[in-house]
Every structure is written in structure tokens, then in C-alpha cells.
C-alpha positions in Angstrom: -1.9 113.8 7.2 1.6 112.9 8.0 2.9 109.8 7.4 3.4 107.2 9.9 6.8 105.8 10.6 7.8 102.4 9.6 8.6 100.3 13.0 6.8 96.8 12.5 9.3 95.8 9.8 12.1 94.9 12.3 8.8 92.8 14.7 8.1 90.9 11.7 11.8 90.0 10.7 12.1 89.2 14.5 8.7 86.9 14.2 9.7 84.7 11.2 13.4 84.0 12.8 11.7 82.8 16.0 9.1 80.4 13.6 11.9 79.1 12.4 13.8 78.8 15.9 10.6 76.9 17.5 10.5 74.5 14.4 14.0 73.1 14.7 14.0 73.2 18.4 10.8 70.7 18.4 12.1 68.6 15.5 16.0 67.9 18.0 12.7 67.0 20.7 11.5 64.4 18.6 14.6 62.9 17.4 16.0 63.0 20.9 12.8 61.2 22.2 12.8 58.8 19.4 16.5 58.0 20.6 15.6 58.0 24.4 12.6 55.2 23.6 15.5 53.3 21.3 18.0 53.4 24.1 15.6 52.6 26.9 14.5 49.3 24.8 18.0 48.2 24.3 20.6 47.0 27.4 22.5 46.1 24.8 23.5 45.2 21.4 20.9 43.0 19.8 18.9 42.9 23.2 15.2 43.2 23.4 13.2 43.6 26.2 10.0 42.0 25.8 7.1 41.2 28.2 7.1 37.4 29.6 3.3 36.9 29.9 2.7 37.7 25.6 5.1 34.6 25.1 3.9 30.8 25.1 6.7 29.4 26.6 7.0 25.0 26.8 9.2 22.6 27.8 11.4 20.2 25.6 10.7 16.5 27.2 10.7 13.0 26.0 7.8 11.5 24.1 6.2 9.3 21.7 6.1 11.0 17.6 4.6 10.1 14.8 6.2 11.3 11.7 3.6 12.8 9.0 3.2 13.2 5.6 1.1 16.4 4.8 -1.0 15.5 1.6 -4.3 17.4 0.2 -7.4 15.4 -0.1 -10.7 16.6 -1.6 -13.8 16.3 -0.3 -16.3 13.4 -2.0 -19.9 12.0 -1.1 -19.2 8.5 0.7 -21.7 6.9 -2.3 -21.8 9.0 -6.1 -25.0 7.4 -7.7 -24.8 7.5 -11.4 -28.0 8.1 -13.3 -27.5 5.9 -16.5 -30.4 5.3 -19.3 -31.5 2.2 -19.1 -33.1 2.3 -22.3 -32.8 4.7 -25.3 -34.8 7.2 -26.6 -35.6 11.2 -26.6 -35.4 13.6 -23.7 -39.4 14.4 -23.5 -39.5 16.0 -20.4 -36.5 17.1 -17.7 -38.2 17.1 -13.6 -35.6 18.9 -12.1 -32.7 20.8 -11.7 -29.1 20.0 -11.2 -28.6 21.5 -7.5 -32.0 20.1 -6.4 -32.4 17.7 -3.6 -34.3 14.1 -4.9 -35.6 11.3 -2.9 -35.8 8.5 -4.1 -38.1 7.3 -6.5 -38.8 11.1 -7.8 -39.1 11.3 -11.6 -35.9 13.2 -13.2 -36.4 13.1 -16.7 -39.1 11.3 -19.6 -37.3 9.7 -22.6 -39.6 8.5 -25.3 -38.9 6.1 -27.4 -40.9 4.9 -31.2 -39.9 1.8 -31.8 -40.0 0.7 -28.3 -44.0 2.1 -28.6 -44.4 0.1 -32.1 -42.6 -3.3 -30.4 -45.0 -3.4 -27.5 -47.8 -2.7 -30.1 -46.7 -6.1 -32.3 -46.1 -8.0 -29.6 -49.9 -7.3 -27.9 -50.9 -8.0 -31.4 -49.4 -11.5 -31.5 -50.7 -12.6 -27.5 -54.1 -12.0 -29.2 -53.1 -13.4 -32.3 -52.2 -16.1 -30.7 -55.1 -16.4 -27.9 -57.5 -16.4 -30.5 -55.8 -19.5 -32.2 -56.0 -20.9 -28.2 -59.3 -20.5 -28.1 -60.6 -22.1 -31.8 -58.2 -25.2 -30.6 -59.9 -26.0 -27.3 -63.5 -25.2 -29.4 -62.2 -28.1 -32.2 -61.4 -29.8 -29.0 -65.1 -29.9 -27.6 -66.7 -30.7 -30.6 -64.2 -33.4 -31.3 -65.3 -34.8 -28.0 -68.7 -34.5 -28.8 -68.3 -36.2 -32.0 -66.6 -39.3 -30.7 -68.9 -39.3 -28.0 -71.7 -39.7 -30.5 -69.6 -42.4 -32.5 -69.1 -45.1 -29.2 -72.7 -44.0 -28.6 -73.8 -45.8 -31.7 -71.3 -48.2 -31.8 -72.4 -48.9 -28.5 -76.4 -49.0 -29.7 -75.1 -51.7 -32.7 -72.7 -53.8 -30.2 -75.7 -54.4 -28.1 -77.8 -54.7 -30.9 -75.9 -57.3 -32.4 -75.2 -59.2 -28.9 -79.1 -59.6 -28.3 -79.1 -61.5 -31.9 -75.9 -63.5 -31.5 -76.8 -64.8 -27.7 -80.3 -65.7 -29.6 -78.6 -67.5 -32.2 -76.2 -69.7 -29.7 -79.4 -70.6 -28.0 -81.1 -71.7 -31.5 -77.5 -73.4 -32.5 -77.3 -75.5 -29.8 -80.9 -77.4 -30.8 -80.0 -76.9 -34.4 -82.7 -74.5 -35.3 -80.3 -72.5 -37.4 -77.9 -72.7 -39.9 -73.9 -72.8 -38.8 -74.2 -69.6 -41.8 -76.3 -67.6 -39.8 -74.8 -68.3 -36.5 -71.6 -67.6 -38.0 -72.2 -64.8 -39.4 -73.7 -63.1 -36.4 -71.1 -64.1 -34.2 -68.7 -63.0 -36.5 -70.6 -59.3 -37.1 -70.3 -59.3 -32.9 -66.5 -59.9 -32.8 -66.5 -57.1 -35.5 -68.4 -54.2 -33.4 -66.1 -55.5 -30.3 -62.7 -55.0 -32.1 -64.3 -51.5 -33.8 -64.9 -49.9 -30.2 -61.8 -50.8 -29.0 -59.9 -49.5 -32.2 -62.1 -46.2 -31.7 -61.3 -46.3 -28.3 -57.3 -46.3 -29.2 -58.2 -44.0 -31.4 -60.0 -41.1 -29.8 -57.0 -41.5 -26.8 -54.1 -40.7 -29.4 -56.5 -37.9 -30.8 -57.6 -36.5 -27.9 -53.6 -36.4 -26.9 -52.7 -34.4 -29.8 -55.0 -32.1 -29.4 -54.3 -31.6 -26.2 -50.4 -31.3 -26.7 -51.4 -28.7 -29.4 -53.2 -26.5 -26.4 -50.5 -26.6 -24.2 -48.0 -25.6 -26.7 -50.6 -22.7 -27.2 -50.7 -22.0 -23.8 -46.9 -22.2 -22.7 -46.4 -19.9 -26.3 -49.2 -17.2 -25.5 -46.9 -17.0 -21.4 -44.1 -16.7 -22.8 -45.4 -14.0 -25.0 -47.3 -12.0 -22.2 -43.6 -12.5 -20.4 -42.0 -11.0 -23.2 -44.8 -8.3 -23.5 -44.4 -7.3 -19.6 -40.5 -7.3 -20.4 -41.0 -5.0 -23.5 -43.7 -3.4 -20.9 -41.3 -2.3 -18.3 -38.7 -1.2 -20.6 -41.6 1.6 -21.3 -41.9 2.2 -17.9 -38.0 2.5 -17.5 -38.1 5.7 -19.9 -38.9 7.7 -17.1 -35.9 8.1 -15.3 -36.4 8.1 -11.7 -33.6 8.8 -8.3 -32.9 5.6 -7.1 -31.0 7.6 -3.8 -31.7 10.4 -2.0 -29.7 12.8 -2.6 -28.0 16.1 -4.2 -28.1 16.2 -7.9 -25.1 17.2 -8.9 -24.9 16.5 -12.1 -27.5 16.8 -15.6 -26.1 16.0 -19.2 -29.6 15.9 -20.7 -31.6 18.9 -22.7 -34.8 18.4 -24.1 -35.1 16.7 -27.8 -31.6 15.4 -27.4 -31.2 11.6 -28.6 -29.8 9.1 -25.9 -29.1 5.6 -26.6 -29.4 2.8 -23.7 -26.2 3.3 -21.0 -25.4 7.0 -21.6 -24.8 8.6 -18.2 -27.2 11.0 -18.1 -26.0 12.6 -14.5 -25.0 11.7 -11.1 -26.6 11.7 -7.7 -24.5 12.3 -4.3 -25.4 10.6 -1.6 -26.1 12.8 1.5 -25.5 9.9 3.7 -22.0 11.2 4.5 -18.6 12.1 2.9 -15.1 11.0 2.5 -11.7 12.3 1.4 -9.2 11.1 -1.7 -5.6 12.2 -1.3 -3.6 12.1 -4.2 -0.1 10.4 -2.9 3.5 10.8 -4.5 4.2 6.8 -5.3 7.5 7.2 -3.6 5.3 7.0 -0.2 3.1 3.9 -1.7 4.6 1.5 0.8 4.4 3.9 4.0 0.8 4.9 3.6 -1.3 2.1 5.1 -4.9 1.3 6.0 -6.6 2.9 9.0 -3.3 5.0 9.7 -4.9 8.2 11.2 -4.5 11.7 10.2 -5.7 15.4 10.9 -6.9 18.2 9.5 -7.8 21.8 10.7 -10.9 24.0 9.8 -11.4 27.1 12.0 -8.7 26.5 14.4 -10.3 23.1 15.6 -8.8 20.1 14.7 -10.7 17.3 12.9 -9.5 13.4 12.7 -9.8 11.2 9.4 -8.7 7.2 9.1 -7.1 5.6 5.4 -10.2 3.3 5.0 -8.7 2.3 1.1 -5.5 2.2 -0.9 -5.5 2.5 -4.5 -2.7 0.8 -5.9 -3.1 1.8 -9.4 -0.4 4.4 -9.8 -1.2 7.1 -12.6 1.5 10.1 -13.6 3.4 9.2 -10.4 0.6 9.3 -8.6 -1.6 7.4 -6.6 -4.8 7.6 -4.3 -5.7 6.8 -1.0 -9.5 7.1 0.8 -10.4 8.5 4.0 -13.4 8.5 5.6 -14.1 10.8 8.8 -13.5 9.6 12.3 -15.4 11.5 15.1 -16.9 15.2 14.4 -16.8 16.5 11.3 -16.6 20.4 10.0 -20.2 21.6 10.0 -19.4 23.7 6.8 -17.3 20.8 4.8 -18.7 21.2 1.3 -18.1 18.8 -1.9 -14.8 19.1 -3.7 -13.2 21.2 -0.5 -9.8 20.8 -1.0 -8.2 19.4 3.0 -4.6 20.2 4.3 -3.8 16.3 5.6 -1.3 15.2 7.7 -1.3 11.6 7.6 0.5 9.6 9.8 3.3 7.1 8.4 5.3 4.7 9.9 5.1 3.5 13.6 5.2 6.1 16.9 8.5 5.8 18.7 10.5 7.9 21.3 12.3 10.8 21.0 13.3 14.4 22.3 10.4 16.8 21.2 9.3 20.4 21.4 5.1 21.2 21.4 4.4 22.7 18.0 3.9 26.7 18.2 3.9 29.9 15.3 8.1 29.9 15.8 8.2 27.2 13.2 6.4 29.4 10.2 8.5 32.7 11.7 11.9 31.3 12.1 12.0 28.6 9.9 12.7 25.9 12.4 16.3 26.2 11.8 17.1 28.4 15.5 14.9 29.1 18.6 14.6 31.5 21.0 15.9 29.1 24.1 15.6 30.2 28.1 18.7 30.6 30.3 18.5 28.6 33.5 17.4 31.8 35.5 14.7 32.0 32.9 14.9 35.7 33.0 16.3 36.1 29.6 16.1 34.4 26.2 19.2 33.4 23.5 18.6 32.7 19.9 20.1 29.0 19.5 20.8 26.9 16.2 18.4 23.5 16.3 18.0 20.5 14.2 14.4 19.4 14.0 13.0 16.0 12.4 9.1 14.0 12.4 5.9 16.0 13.2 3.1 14.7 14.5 -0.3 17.3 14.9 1.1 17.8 18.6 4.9 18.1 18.3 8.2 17.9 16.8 11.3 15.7 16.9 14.2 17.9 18.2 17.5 16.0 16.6 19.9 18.4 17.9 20.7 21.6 19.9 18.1 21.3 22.3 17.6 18.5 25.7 14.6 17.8 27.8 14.0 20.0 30.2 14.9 22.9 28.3 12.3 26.2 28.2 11.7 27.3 24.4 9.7 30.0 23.5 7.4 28.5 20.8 5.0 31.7 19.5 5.6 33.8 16.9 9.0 35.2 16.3 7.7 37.7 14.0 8.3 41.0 16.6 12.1 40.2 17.2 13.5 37.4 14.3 16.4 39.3 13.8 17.7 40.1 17.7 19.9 37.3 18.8 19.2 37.9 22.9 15.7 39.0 24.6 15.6 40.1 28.6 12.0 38.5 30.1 10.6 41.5 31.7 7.1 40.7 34.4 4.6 43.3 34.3 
């Protein structure tokens, strides 16, 4: 076999070099492309060419501002219902859960209570104590009146008795047939049984009033009793701790066996009749924030409107609070102790130079804008001065007049060119 002789090695030293060759030849493409792009975007040094119709462009003009004071406010039920032990005792049973919806009148939790069960107990025992001594008292009363019925009776029986024999004896006296003893002596036993009956008579009345004022006393005592008992009653009943709103229960400090004593809070209820917002103020604004000044707020890109309805004046740790309630729609999702970005407006509206609100203010810092030439075909970055806010607009103070165009989106693409050309599509 003879060997075969040894040609590739130069083709495959002549492959490698042209790898290599084809490698740098497309990298000097790219960079050269990469440089055509950066050359075709510029006209200039810090030019930018950048598509009119992606820019919000508006108009500086004259117009009424309000000047606003961004504050957070927290979301609160318009009406917190406290639920409060009216009367102490032991946490028997608990109804529901904190997080449950109650109506009102629905049990939440059972206290029971011993001595309140023992003081009802005396207190029956002493209406029928005292009922029974009502009743002997009117019985005394009847037979009294039976008795001194049966005494004018025979009083009665001897006065006429003793009137037959006296008118005989005047009749006998005046033809002498009897002696002035005897005649005397009857008349005188008649006067007698007179002046007794009348002395019973007086008598029986101031008896019979006694008696009488004794069974009233009875009967006002055993009312005020059965008052007292339906009192005693109805602190019972108030042991079962019941939702005097409808409402959310947000809150439960109760746990079955523990000991309460009459006024411990024992939760709270939140209305669901509506909410309201408490913003928490600086004090150096006490004097600007006043009631139903109108602010905004913004959830989901829509905005949303809430009135001061209250001032607090009671400053605390520099602080104090102000409540809003809701004017006009509300955020569907707006949830308890959601925290709201505020602006609230302060002081009076007056007229100024302003500029509609846009994203340039969070990109450039509201310290320059991207203003129009009169030909509007280009755009140059000019120093501003801006003042009040409103949810609408802002105060221009210097570098900018009405009529002037200003773009007003987002700077973020070209914050550090000084000059953009306005191309159309």
C-alpha cells in the first residue's frame, strides 16, 4: 500500500484564516450599522427625532387654580357601633364571628351572671312576701267591716229599743203616771245609745282610714317592687348581647369563661350604611383647611371627589384631623382602612398662567419643559418656574406665556437631549 500524500493540510490552514476573515468582516457590519442607525437619528448634537402623534402636546392659557395640599386619608365606616356590656358577668356563649355580617337584633354573645340570678330570686321573694301581707290586710279589713257592721246593728236594735220606752214614758209623764226617776232615767239611757252610735260611727271612719292607708302603702310598696323586679328583670335579659346595627363585625374582645364587668367594650360594629375618610393634617395648615373645601382622589385611573364635612381642632404630635365624606361615585373596591392619596383644596381659586397636568412633571421634575417653536416642527428644552396645582393643572410662574405649545407626556425616552425635530408619519 503506498502512502497517500499529505495535501489537505494547506485547505485547512486556508479554511480557519477565512473563519476568522468572515467573523471580523461581519462584526465592522454591525458596528457600522449600529453607527449608520445613530447618525440617521441625530441632525445634530443633542437632537432627537421623535414622532409627533406619540406626544400629548397642550397649550399654556389663562385660567382659574386652586392650589392643593396632597394629604393621605384612611378609609372609615361613616358610623363605628361599639358593642359595650351593659351589665357584667361571664362569657357563656360567643354567636358569631368577627368578619361576620349582623343585623340587627342578632344575638352576639351570652354573659351570665350569679348574683344578678340570686338578686332577681330575693327580690320575687319579697313581691310575694309582701303580696301575701296585702292580702291578710284587706282580709282584717273585711272582717273589721263585718264586725262593726254587727256592732251599729245592735246598737241600732237597743237605740230603737230604748226610743219605743222613752216616747212611752213622755206620754205617761205628761199625765203623771210615772215617776220624774223613771222618765229620767229612760230618757237619759236614749241620749246615751244616741251619743254611743255617733262615737262608733267616728270611730269605725278613722279605723276604716287606717286600714285603708295601710293597703295602699301595701299596694304602692308591692309596684314599686314588681318595678324594681322588671328593672333587675331586664338587666337579665341584657346579658345576651345583641347587634343594635347592621353591620360588619369587625371587632370581638370576648373568649368564653372570660369575666367582664358592666361597660367593657366587648367589640365594634361598622356600619355598612357608607364610609368616610380622616386625613391626618400638619397643624401648620390648621387655618387653610376648611369645611366642605373639595378634594380628589384617584383609584384605577378614574378620578373620585370627597368634601371636608368636619375639622378637628384638637391638635396631637403636630397633628390634626380632618373628615371627609364622599361626594358623587365612589370606588367600587374602597375597603376599610384603605389608605387615599388626597389633594385637598386650600385657599380660594384665582387666575393665573397654567399648563394641563401631564407625566413630564414625575420625568423632568417640573424644573424645564420640552416647549414648541412657533413652526411647531421642532421642540427645545426650556427652564420653567411652576407654582399651585389643582387635579387639572398647574400655575406656570415663569418661563412659559399663554399660547405657548408644551409637550406634557412623559420625558422618560429623551430627558437628557436638549432639542427634538417633530417628525409626521
Amino acid at each position: 500500500m503506498t502512502k497517500r500524500p499529505e495535501v489537505d493540510r494547506p485547505r485547512r490552514r486556508w479554511s480557519s484564516l477565512k473563519v476568522v476573515e468572515l467573523s471580523l468582516s461581519l462584526i465592522l457590519i454591525v458596528l457600522l450599522a449600529a453607527y449608520f442607525l445613530k447618525f440617521q437619528s441625530r441632525s445634530g448634537d443633542g437632537v432627537l427625532n421623535v414622532q409627533a402623534s406619540d406626544l400629548q402636546i397642550e397649550e399654556v392659557r389663562r385660567g382659574p387654580v386652586h392650589e392643593q395640599l396632597p394629604v393621605e386619608a384612611t378609609v372609615q365606616p361613616m358610623r363605628a357601633v361599639p358593642l359595650t356590656a351593659a351589665e357584667g358577668g361571664r362569657v357563656e356563649k360567643i354567636f358569631v364571628e368577627v368578619g361576620s355580617i349582623v343585623r340587627e337584633g342578632d344575638p352576639i354573645l351570652q354573659l351570665a351572671s350569679q348574683s344578678l340570678v340570686m338578686d332577681i330570686l330575693l327580690r320575687r321573694g319579697q313581691v310575694d312576701q309582701e303580696t301575701n301581707n296585702l292580702r291578710s290586710a284587706r282580709l282584717a279589713l273585711d272582717q273589721f267591716k263585718l264586725q262593726l257592721s254587727q256592732q251599729l246593728n245592735d246598737l241600732d236594735n237597743q237605740i230603737q229599743q230604748q226610743k219605743k220606752l222613752y216616747d212611752r214614758y213622755v206620754e205617761l209623764d205628761k199625765d203623771s203616771l210615772i215617776s220624774k226617776l223613771e222618765f229620767e232615767r229612760a230618757r237619759d239611757q236614749y241620749e246615751y245609745l244616741l251619743k254611743r252610735k255617733d262615737l262608733l260611727e267616728k270611730t269605725q271612719k278613722s279605723d276604716l282610714a287606717i286600714r285603708n292607708a295601710q293597703i295602699d302603702n301595701l299596694e304602692r310598696s308591692i309596684a314599686r317592687m314588681e318595678e324594681n323586679l322588671l328593672l333587675v328583670e331586664a338587666r337579665q335579659e341584657s346579658l345576651l348581647v345583641k347587634a343594635p346595627v347592621y353591620g360588619h363585625l369587625t371587632a370581638l374582645a370576648a373568649e368564653i369563661g372570660q369575666s367582664k364587668a358592666a361597660g367593657d367594650r366587648l367589640g365594634q360594629i361598622d356600619s355598612l350604611s357608607g364610609f368616610k375618610a380622616t386625613a391626618v393634617i400638619d397643624e401648620k395648615h390648621l387655618d387653610r383647611v376648611e369645611v366642605d373645601k373639595a378634594g380628589a382622589f384617584e383609584v384605577d385611573g378614574r378620578l373620585f371627589s370627597l368634601v371636608v364635612k368636619k375639622i378637628l381642632p384638637t391638635v396631637k404630635e403636630g397633628k390634626f384631623e380632618a373628615e371627609l365624606e364622599f361626594k358623587g361615585d365612589r370606588p367600587k373596591s374602597i375597603k376599610r382602612g384603605q389608605t387615599l392619596h388626597v389633594r385637598l383644596e386650600v385657599g380660594e381659586a384665582s387666575e393665573a398662567v397654567i399648563l394641563p397636568l401631564g407625566d413630564f412633571l414625575s420625568t423632568g421634575g417640573g424644573d424645564w419643559v420640552f416647549k414648541l417653536n412657533p413652526d411647531g416642527k421642532s421642540a427645545v428644552k426650556t427652564a420653567v418656574k411652576l407654582g399651585r396645582r389643582d387635579d387639572a393643572s398647574v400655575e406656570v410662574l415663569k418661563g412659559l406665556a399663554p399660547g405657548d405649545q408644551v409637550i406634557v407626556s412623559s420625558y422618560a425616552s429623551f430627558a437628557e437631549r436638549e432639542r427634538l425635530t417633530l417628525k409626521e408619519r
